[in-house]
N, C-alpha and C positions, 0 to 999 in steps of 0.2 A: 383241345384239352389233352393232355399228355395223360397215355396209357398206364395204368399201374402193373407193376410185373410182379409174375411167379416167376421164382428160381427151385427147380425141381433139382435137390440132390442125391446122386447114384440113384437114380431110378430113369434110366432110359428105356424101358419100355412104356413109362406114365407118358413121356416126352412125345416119344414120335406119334402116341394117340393125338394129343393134344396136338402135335403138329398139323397132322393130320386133316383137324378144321379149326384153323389158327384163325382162317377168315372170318371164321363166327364168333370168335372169343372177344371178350371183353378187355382182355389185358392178352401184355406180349410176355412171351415164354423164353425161360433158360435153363439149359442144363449144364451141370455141373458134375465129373466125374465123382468127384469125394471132399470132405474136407479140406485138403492142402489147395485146390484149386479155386474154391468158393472164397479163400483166404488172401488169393494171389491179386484174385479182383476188387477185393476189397484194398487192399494196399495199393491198385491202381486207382484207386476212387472209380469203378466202374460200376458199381452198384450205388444206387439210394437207399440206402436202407430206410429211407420214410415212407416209402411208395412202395414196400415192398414185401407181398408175403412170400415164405419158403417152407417146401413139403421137403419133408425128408422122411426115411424108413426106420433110421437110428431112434430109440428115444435114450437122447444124453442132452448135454448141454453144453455142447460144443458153441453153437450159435448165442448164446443169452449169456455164455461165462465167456468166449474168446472176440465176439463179435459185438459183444453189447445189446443182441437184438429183444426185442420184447417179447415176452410169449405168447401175448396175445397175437405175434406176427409170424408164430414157426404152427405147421399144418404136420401132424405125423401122419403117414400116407398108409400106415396099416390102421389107423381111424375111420376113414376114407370109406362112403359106402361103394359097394364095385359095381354098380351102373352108371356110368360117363355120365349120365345127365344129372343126375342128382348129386356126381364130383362137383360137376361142374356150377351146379346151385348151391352148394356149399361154397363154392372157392368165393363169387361172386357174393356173396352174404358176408364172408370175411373182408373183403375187400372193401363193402359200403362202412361197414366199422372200423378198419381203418382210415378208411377217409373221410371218416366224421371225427375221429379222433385226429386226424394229421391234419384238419382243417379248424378245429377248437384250439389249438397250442399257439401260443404267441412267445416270436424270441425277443426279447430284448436286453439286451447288456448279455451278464452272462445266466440269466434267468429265463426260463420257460414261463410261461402264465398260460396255465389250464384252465379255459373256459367251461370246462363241464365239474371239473370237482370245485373248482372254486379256490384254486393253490396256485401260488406260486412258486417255484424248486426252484434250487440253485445247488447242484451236485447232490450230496445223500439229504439234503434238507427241503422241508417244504412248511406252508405258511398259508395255513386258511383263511382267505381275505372273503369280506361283503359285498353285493353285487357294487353298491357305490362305490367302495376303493380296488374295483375289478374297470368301474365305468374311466373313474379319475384317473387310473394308470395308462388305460389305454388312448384316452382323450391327449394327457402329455406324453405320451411318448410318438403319439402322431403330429404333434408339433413341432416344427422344427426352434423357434423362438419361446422362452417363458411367458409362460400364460399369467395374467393376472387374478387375482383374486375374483374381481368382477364378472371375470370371463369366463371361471370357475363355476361362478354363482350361477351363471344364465344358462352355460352351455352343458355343465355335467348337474347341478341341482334343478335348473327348471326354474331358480327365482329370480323378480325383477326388483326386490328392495334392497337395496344396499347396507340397510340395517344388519342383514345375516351376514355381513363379512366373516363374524367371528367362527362364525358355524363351518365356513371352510379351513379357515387359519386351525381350529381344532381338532377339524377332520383330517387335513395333511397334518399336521405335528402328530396325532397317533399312529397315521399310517407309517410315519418315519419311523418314530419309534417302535414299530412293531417288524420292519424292515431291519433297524437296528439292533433289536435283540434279540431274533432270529440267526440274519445271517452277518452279522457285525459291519455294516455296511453303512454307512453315514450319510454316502452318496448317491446312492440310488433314484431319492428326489430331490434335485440342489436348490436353494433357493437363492433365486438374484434380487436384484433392486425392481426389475419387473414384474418378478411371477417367479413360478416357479416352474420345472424343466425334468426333464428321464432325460 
């Protein structure tokens, strides 16, 4: 399992503590002199910023306005209580939230599907879907082929009578439409002579 990292900015003396028992640490550590250098790796793609919290000393919003990062992913280090252990049980308490959060998010197209709010985004917009058209979405989009109606029926409802076909046909034609007039999107679920398809 790949380690999640802190990136500790202008604060080397937080650094070399933690370097210090790097072997006992949950995640791998970085410093960073200032802003313009945090930035430089970011243009390198050296960072994840999915996997990744950062303490810094500043409170501004340099990270969340130039970096895009979330706030629930920046730590202000004069927050921070000042006994190493209980940093360091805070850091590790941030870290399981975001990877429960980095682990609920599904990419597909150019949409996010958030499994804990029950949305799906697409840039400044978002779209409260039902667990069912949360089940449906991610059922075809892990298909690589259109699914059919039938397969609809047995595999995301649970039913074996072929009577309910309608009940699916009206269940995707509202999730399209509600795809569609949200984020003006047509294509999102296509329908072929098969089934249908993400």
């Amino acid at each position: 399992m790949i380690k999640q990292k802190i990136h500790i900015i202008d604060c080397e003396a937080l650094y070399n503590i933690l370097k210090e028992i790097k072997n006992n640490l949950s995640f791998d550590i970085f410093h960073y002199a200032g802003e313009k250098e945090i930035l430089e790796n970011f243009k390198n793609n050296k960072i994840d910023k999915e996997k990744s919290l950062f303490l810094k000393r500043k409170n501004d919003d340099f990270l969340n306005k130039s970096l895009k990062i979330e706030k629930n992913q920046i730590m202000q280090i004069s927050d921070i209580p000042v006994d190493i252990y209980s940093f360091i049980e805070k850091i590790n308490i941030q870290l399981i939230k975001l990877r429960y959060s980095y682990q609920s998010k599904i990419i597909l197209k150019d949409y996010t599907l958030d499994l804990n709010s029950r949305e799906i985004n697409k840039k400044d917009k978002k779209l409260k879907l039902t667990e069912r058209e949360i089940d449906t979405i991610i059922f075809l989009h892990n298909k690589r082929k259109p699914q059919s109606i039938n397969t609809l029926l047995t595999e995301v409802w649970g039913y074996l009578n072929e009577v309910e076909t309608h009940t699916v046909e009206t269940h995707i034609h509202r999730l399209r439409k509600k795809i569609k007039d949200q984020f003006n999107d047509e294509n999102f679920i296509v329908s072929y002579e098969e089934g249908y398809k993400i």
